[in-house]
mmCIF entry with sequence, helices, sheets and N, C-alpha, C, O atoms, coordinates in Angstrom:
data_MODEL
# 
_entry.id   MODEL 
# 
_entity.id                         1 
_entity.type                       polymer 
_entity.pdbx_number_of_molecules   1 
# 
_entity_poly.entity_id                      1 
_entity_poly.type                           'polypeptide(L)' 
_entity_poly.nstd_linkage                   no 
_entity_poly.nstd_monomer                   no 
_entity_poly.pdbx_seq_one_letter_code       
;(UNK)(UNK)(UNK)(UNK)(UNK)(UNK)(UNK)(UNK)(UNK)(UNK)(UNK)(UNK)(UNK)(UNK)(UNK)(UNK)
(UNK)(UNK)(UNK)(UNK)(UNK)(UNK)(UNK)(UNK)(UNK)(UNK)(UNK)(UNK)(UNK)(UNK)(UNK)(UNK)
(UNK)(UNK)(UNK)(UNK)(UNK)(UNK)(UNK)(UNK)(UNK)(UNK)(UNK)(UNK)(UNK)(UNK)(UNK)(UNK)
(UNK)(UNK)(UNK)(UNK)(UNK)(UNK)(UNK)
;
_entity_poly.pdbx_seq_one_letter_code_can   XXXXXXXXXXXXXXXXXXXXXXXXXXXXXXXXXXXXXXXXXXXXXXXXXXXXXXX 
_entity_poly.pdbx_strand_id                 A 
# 
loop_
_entity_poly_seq.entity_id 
_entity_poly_seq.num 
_entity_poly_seq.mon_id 
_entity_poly_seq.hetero 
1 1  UNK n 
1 2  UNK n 
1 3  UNK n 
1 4  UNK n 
1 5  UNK n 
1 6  UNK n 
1 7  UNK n 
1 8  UNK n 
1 9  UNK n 
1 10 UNK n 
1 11 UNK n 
1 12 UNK n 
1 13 UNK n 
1 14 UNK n 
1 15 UNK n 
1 16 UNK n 
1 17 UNK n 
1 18 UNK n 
1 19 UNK n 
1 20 UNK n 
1 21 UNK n 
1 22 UNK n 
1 23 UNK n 
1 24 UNK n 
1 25 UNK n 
1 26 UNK n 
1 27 UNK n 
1 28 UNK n 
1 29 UNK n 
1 30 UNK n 
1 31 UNK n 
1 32 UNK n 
1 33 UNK n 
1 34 UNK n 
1 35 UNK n 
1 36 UNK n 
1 37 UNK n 
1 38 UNK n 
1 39 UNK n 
1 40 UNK n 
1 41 UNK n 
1 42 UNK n 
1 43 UNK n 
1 44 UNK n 
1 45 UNK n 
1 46 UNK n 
1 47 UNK n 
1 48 UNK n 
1 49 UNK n 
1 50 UNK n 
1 51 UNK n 
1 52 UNK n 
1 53 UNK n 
1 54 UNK n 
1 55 UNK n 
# 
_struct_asym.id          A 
_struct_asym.entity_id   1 
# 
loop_
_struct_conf.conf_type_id 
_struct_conf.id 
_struct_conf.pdbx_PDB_helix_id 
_struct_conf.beg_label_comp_id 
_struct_conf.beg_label_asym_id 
_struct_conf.beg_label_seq_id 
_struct_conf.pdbx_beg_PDB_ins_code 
_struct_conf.end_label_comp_id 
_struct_conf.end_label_asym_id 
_struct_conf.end_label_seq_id 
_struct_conf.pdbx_end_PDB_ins_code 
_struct_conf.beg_auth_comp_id 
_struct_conf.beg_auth_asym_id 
_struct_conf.beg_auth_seq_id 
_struct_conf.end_auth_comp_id 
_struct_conf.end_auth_asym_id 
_struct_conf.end_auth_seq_id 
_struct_conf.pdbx_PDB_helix_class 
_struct_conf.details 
_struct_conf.pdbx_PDB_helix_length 
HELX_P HELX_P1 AA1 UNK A 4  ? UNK A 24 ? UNK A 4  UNK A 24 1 ? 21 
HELX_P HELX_P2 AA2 UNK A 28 ? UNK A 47 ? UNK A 28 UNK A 47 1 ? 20 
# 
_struct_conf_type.id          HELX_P 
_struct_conf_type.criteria    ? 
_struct_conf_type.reference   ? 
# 
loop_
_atom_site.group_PDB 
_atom_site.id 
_atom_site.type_symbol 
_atom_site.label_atom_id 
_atom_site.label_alt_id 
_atom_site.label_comp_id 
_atom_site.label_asym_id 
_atom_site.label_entity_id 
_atom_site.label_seq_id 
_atom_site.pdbx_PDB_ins_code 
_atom_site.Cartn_x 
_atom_site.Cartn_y 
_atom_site.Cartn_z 
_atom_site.occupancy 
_atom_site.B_iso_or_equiv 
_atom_site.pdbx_formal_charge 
_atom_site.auth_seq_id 
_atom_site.auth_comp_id 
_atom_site.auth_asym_id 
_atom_site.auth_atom_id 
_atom_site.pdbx_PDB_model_num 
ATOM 1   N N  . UNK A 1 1  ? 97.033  110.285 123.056 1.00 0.00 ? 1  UNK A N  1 
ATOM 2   C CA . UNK A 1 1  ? 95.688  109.840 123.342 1.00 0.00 ? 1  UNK A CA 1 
ATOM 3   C C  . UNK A 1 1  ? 95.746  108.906 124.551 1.00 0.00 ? 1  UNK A C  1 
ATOM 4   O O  . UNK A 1 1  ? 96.585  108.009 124.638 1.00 0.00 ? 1  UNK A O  1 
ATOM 5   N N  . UNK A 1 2  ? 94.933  109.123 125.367 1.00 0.00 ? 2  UNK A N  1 
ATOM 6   C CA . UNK A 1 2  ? 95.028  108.019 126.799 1.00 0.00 ? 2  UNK A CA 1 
ATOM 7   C C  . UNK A 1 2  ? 94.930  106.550 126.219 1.00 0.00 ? 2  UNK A C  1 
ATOM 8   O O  . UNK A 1 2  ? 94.485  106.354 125.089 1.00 0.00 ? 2  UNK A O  1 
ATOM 9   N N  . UNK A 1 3  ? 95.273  105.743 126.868 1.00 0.00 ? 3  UNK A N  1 
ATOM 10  C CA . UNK A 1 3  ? 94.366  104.517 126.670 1.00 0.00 ? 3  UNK A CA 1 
ATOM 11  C C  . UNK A 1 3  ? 93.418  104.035 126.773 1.00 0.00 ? 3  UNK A C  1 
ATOM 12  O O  . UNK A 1 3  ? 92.937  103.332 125.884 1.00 0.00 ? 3  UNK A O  1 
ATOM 13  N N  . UNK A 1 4  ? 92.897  104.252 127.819 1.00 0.00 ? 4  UNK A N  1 
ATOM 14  C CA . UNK A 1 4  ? 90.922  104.172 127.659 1.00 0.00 ? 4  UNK A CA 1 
ATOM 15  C C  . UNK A 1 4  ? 90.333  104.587 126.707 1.00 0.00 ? 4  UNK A C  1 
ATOM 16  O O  . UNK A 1 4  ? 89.410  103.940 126.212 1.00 0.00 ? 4  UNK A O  1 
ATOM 17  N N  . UNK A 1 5  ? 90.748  105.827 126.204 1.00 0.00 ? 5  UNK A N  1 
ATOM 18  C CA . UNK A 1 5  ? 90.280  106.408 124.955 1.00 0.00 ? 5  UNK A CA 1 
ATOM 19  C C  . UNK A 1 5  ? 90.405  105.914 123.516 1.00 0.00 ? 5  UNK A C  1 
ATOM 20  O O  . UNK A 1 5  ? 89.777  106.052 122.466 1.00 0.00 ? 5  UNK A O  1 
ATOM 21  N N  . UNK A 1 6  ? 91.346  105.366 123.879 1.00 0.00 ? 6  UNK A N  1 
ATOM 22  C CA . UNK A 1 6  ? 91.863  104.778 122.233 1.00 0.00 ? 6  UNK A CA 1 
ATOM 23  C C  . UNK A 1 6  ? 91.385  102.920 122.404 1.00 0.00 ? 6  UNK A C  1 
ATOM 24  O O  . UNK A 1 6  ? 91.370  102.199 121.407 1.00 0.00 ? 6  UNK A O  1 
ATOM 25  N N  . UNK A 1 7  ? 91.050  102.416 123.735 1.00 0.00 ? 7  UNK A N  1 
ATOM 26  C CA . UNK A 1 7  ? 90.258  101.119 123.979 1.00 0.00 ? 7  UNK A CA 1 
ATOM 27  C C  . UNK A 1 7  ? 89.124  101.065 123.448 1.00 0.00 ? 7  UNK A C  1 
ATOM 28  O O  . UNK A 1 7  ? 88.706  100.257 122.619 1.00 0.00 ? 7  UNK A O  1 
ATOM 29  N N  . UNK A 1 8  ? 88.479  102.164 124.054 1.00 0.00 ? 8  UNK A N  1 
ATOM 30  C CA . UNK A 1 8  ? 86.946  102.702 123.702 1.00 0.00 ? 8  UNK A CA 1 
ATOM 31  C C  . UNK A 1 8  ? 86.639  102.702 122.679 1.00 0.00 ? 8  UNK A C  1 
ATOM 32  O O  . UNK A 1 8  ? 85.924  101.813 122.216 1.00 0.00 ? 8  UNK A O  1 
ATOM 33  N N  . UNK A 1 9  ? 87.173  103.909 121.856 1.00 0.00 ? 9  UNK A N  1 
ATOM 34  C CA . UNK A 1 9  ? 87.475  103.777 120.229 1.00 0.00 ? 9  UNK A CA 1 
ATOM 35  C C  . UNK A 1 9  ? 87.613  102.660 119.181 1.00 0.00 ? 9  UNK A C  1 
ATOM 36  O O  . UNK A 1 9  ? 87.068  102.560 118.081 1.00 0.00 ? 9  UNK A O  1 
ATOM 37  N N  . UNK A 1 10 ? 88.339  101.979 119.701 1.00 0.00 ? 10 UNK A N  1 
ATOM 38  C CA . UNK A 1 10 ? 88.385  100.725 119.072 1.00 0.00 ? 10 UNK A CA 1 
ATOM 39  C C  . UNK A 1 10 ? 87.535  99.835  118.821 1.00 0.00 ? 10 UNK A C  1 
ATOM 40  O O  . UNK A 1 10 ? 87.243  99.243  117.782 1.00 0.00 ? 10 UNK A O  1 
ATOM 41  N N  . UNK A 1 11 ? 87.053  99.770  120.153 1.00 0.00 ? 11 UNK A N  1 
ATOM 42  C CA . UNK A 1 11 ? 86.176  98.642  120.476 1.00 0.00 ? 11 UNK A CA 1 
ATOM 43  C C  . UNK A 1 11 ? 84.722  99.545  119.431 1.00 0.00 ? 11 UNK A C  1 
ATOM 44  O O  . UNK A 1 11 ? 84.788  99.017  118.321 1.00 0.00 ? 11 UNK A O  1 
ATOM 45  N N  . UNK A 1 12 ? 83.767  100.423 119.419 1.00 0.00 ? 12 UNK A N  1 
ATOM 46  C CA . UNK A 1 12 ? 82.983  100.561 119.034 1.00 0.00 ? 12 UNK A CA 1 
ATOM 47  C C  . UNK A 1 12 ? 83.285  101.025 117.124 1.00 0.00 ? 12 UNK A C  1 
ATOM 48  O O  . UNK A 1 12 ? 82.490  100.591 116.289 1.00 0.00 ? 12 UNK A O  1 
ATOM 49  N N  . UNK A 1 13 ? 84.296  101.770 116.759 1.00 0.00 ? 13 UNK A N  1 
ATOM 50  C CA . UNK A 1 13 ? 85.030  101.345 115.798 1.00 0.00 ? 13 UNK A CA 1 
ATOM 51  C C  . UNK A 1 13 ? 85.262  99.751  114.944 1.00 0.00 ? 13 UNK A C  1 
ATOM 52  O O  . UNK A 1 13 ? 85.419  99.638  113.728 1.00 0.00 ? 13 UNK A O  1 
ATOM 53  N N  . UNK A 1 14 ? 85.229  98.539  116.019 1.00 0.00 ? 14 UNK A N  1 
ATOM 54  C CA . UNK A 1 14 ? 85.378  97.430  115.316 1.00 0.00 ? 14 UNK A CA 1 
ATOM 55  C C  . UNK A 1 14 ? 84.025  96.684  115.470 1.00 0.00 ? 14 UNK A C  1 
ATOM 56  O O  . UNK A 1 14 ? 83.678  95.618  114.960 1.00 0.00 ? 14 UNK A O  1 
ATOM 57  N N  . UNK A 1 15 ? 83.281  97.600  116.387 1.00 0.00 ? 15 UNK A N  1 
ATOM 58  C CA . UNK A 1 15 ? 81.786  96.864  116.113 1.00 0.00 ? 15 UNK A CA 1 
ATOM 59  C C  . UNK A 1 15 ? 81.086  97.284  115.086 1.00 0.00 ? 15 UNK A C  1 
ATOM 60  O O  . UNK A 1 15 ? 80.341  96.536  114.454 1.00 0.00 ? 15 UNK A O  1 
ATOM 61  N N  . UNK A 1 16 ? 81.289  98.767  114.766 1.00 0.00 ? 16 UNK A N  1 
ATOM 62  C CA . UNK A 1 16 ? 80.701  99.372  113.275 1.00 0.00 ? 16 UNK A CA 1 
ATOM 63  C C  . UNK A 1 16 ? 80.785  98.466  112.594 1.00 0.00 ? 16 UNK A C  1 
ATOM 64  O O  . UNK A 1 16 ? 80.023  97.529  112.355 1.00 0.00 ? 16 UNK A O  1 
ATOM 65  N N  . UNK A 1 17 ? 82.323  98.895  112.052 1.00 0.00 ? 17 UNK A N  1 
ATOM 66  C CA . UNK A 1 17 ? 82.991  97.970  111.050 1.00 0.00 ? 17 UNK A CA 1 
ATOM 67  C C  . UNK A 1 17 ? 82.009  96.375  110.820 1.00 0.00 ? 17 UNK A C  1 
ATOM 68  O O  . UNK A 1 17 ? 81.264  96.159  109.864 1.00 0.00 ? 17 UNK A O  1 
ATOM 69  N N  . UNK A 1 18 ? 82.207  95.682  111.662 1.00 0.00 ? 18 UNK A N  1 
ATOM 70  C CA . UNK A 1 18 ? 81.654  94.334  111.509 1.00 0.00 ? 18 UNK A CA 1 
ATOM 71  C C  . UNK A 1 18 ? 79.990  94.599  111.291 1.00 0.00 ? 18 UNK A C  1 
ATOM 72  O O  . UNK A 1 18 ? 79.451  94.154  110.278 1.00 0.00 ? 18 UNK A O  1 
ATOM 73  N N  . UNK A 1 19 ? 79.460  95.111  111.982 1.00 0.00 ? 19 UNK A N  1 
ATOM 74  C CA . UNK A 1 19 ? 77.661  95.659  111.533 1.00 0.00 ? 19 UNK A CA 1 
ATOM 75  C C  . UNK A 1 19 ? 77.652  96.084  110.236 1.00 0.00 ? 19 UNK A C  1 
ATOM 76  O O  . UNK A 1 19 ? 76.653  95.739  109.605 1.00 0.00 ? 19 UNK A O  1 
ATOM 77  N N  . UNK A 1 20 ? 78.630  96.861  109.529 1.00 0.00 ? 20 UNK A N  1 
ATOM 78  C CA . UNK A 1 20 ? 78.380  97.866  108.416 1.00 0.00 ? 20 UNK A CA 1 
ATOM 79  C C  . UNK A 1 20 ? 78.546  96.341  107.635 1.00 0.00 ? 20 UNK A C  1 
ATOM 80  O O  . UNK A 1 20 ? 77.450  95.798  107.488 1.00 0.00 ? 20 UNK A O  1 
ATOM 81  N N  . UNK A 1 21 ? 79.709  95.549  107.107 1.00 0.00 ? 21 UNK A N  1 
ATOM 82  C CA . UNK A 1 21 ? 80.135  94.558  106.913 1.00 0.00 ? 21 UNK A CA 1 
ATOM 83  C C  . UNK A 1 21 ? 79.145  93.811  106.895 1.00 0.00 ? 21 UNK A C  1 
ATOM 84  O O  . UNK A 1 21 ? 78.781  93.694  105.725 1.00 0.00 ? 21 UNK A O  1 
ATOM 85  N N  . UNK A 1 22 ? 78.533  93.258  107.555 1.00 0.00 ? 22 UNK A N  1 
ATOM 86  C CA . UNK A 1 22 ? 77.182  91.927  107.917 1.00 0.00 ? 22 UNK A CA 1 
ATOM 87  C C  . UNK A 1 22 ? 76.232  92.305  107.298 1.00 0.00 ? 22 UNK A C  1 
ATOM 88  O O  . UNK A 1 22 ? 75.482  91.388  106.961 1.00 0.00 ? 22 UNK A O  1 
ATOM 89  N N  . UNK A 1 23 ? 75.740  93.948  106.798 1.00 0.00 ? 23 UNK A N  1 
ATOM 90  C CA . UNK A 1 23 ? 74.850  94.564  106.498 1.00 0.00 ? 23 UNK A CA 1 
ATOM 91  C C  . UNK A 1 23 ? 75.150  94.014  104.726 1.00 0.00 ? 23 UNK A C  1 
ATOM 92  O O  . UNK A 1 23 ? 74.392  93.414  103.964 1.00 0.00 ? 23 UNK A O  1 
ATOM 93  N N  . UNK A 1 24 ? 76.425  94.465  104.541 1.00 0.00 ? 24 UNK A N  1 
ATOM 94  C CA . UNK A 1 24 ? 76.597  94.172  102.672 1.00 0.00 ? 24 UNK A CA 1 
ATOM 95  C C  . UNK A 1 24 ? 76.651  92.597  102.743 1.00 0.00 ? 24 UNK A C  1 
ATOM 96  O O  . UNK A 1 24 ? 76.399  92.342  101.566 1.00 0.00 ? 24 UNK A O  1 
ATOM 97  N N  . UNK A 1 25 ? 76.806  91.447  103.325 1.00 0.00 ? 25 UNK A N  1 
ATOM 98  C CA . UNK A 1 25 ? 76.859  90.404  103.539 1.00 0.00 ? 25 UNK A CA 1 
ATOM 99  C C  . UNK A 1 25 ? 78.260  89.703  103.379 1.00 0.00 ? 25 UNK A C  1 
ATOM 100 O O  . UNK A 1 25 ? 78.315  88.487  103.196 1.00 0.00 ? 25 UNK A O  1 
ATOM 101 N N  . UNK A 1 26 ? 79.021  90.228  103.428 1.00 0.00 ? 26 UNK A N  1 
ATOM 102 C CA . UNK A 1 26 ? 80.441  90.072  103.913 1.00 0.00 ? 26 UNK A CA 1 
ATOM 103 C C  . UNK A 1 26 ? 80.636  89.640  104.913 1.00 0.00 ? 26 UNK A C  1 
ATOM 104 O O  . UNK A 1 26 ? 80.176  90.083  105.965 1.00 0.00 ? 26 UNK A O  1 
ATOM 105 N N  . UNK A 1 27 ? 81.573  88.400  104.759 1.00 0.00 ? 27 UNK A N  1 
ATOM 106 C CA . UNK A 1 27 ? 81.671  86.992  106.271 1.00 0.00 ? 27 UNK A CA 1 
ATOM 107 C C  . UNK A 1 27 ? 82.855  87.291  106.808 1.00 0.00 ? 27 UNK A C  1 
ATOM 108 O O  . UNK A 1 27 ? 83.753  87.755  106.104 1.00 0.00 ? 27 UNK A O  1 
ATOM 109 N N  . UNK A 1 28 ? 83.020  87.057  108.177 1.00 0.00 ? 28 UNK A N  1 
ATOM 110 C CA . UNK A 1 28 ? 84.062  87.174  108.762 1.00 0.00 ? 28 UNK A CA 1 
ATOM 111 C C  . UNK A 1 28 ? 85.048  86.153  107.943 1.00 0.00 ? 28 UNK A C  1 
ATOM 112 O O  . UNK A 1 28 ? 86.098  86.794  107.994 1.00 0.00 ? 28 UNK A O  1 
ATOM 113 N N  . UNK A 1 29 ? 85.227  85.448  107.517 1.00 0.00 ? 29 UNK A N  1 
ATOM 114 C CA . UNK A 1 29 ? 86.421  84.479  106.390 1.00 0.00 ? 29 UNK A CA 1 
ATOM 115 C C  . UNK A 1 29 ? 86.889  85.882  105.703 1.00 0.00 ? 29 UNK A C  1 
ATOM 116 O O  . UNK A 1 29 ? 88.105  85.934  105.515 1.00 0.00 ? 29 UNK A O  1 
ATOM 117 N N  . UNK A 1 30 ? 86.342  86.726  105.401 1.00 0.00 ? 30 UNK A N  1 
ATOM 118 C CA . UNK A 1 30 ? 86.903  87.740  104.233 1.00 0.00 ? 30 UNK A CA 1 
ATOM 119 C C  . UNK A 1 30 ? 87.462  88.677  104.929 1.00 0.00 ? 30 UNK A C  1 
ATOM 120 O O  . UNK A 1 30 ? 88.313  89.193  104.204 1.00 0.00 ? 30 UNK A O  1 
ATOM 121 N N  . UNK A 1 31 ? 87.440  89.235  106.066 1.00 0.00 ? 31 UNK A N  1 
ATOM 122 C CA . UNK A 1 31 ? 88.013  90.277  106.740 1.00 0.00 ? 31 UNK A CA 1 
ATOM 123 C C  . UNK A 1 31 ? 88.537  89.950  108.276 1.00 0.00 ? 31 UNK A C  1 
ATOM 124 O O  . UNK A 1 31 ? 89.059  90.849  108.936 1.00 0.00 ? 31 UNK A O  1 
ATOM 125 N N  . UNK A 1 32 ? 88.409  88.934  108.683 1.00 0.00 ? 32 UNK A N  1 
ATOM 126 C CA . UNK A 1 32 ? 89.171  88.314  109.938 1.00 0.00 ? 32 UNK A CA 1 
ATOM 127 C C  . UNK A 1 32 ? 90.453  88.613  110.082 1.00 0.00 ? 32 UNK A C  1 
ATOM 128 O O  . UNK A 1 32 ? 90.923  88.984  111.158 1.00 0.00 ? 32 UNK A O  1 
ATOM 129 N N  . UNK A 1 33 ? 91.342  88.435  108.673 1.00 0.00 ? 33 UNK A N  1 
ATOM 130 C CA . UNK A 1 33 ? 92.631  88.846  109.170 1.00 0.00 ? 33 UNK A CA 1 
ATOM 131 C C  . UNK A 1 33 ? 93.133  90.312  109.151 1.00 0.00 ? 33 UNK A C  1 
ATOM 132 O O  . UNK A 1 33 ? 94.197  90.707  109.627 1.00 0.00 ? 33 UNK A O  1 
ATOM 133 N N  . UNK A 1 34 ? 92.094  91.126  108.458 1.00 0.00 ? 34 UNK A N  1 
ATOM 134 C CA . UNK A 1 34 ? 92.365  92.484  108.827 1.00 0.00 ? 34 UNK A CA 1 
ATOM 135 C C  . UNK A 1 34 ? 92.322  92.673  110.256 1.00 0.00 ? 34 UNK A C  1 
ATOM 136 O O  . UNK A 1 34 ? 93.124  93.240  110.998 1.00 0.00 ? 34 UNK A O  1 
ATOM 137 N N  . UNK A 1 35 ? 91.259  92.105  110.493 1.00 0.00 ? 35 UNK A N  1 
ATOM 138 C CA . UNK A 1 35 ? 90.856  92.630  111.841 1.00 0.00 ? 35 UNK A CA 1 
ATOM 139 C C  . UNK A 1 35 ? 91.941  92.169  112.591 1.00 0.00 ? 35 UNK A C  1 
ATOM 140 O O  . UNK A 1 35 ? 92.372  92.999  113.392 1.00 0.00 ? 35 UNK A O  1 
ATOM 141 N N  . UNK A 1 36 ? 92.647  90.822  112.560 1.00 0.00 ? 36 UNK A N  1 
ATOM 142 C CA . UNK A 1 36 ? 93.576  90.386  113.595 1.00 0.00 ? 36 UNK A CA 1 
ATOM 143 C C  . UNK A 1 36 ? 94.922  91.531  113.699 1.00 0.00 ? 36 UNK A C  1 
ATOM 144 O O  . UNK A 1 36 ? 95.663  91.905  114.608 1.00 0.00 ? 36 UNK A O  1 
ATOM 145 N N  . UNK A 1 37 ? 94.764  91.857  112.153 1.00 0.00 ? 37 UNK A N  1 
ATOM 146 C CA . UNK A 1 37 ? 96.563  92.746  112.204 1.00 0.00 ? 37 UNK A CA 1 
ATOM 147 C C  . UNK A 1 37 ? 96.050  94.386  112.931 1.00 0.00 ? 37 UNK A C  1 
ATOM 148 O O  . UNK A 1 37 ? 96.991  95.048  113.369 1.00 0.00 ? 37 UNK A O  1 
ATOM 149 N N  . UNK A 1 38 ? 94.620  95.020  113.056 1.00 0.00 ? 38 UNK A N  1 
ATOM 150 C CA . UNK A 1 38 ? 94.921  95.661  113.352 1.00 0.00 ? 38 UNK A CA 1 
ATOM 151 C C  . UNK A 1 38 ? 94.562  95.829  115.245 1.00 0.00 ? 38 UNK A C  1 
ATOM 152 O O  . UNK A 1 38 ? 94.702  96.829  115.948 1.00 0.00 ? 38 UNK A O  1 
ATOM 153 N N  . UNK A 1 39 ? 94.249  94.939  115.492 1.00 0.00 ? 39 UNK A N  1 
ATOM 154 C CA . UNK A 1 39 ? 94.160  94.133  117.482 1.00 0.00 ? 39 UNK A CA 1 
ATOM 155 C C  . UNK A 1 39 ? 95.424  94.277  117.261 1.00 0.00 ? 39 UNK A C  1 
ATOM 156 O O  . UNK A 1 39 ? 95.840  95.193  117.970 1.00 0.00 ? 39 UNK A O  1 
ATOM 157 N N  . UNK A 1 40 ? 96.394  93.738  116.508 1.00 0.00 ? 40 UNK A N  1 
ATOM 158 C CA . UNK A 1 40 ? 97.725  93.779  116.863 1.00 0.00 ? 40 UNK A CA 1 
ATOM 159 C C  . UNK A 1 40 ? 98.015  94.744  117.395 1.00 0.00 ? 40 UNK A C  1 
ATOM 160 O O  . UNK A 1 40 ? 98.027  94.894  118.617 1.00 0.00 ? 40 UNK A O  1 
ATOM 161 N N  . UNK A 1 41 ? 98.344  95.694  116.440 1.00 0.00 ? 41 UNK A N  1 
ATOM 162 C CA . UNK A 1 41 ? 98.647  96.798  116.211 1.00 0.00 ? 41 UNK A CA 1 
ATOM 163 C C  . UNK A 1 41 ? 98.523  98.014  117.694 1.00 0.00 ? 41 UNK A C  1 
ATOM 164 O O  . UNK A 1 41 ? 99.335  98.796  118.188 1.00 0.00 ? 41 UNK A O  1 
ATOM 165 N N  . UNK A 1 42 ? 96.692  97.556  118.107 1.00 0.00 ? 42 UNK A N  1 
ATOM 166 C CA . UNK A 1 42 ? 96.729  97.984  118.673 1.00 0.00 ? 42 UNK A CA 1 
ATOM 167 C C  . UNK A 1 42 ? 97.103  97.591  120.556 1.00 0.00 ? 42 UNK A C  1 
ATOM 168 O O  . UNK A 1 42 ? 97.211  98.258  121.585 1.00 0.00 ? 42 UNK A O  1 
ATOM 169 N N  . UNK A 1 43 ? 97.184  96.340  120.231 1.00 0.00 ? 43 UNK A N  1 
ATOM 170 C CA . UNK A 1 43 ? 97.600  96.065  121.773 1.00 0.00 ? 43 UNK A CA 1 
ATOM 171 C C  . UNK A 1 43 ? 99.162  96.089  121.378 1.00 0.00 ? 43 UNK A C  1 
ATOM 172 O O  . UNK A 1 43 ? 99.793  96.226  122.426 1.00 0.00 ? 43 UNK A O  1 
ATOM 173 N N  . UNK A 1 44 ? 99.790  96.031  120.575 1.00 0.00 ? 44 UNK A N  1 
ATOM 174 C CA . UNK A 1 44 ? 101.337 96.778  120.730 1.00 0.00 ? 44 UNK A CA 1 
ATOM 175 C C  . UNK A 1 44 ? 101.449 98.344  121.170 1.00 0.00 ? 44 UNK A C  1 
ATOM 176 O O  . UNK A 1 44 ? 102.517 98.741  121.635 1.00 0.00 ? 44 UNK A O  1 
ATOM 177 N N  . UNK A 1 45 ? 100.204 99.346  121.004 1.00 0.00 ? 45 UNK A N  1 
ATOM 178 C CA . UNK A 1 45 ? 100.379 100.754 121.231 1.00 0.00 ? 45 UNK A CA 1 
ATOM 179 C C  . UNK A 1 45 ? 100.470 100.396 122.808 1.00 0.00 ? 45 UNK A C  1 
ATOM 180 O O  . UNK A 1 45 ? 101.212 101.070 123.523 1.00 0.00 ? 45 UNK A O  1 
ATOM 181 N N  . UNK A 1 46 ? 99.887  99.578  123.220 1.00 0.00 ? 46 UNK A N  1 
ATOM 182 C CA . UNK A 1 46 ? 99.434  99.477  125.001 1.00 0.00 ? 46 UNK A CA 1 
ATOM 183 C C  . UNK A 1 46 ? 100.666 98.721  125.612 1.00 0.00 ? 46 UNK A C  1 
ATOM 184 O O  . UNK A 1 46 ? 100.998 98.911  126.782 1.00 0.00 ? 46 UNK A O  1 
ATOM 185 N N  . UNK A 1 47 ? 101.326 97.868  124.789 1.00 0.00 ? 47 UNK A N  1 
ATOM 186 C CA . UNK A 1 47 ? 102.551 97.361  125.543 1.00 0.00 ? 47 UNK A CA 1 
ATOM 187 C C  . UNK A 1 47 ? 103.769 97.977  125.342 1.00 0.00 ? 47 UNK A C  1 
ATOM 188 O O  . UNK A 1 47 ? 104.700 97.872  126.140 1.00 0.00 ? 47 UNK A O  1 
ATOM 189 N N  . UNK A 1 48 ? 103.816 98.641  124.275 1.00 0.00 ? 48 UNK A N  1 
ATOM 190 C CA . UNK A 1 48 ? 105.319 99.030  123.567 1.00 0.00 ? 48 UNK A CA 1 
ATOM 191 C C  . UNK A 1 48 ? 104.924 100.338 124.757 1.00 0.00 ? 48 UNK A C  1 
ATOM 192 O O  . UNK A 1 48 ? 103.911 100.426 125.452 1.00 0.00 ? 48 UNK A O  1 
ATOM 193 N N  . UNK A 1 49 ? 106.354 101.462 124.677 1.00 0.00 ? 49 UNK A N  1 
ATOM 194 C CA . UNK A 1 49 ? 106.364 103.044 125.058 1.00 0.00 ? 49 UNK A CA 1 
ATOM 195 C C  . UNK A 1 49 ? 106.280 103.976 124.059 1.00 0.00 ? 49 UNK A C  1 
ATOM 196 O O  . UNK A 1 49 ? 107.028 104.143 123.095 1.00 0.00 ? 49 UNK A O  1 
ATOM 197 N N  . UNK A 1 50 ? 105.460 104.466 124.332 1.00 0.00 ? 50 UNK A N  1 
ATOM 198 C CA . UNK A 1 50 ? 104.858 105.597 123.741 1.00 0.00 ? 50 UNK A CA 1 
ATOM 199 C C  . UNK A 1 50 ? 105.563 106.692 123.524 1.00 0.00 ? 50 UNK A C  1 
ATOM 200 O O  . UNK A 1 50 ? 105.606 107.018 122.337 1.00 0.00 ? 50 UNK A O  1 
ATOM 201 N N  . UNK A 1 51 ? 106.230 107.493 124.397 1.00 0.00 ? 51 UNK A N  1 
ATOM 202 C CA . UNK A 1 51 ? 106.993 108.449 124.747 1.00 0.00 ? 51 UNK A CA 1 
ATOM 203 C C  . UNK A 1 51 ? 108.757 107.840 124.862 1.00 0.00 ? 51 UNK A C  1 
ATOM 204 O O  . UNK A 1 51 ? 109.312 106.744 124.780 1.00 0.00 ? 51 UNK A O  1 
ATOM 205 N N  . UNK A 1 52 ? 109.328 109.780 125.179 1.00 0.00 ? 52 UNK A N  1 
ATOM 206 C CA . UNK A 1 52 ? 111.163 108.856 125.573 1.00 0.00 ? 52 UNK A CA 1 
ATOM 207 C C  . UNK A 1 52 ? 111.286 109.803 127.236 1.00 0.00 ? 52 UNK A C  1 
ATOM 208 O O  . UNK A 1 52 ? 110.813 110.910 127.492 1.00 0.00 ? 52 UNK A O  1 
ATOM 209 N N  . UNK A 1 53 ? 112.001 108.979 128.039 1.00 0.00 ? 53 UNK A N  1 
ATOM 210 C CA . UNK A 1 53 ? 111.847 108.819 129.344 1.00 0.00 ? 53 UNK A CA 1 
ATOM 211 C C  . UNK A 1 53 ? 112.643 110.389 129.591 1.00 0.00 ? 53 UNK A C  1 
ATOM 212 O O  . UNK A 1 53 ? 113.416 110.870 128.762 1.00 0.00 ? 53 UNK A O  1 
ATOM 213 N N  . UNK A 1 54 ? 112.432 110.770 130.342 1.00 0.00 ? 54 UNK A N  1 
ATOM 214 C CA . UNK A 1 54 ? 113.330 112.308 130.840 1.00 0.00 ? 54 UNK A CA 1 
ATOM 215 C C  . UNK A 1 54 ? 114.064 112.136 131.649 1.00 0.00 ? 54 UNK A C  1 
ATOM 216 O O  . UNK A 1 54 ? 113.815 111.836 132.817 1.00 0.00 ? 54 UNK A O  1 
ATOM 217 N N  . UNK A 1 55 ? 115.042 112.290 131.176 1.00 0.00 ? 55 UNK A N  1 
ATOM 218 C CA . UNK A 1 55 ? 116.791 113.083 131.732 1.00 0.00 ? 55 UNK A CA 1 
ATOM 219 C C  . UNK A 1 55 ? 116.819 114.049 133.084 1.00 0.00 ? 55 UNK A C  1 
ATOM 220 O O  . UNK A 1 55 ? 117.877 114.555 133.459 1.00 0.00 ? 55 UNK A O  1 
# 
């Protein structure tokens, strides 16, 4: 998947999430650290290598 694509994704992906969330009345205190592990996650896909280099 490119990276723009999977930026993009994310980003409107974690705005759902938080709208759908705010809607049942669920506070960021209750799901903040999900959200932090999976930013991780994903700015490790963008720094780590993806692929293995060719011979």
């Amino acid at each position: 998947m490119n990276k723009i694509t999977l930026l993009g994704l994310s980003v409107i992906f974690f705005y759902a999430l938080i709208q759908i969330l705010q809607f049942y009345g669920i506070g960021p205190e209750v799901y903040s650290m999900y959200m932090y592990f999976y930013i991780f996650i994903i700015i490790s896909i963008f720094v780590l290598p993806n692929d293995y280099p060719k011979l």
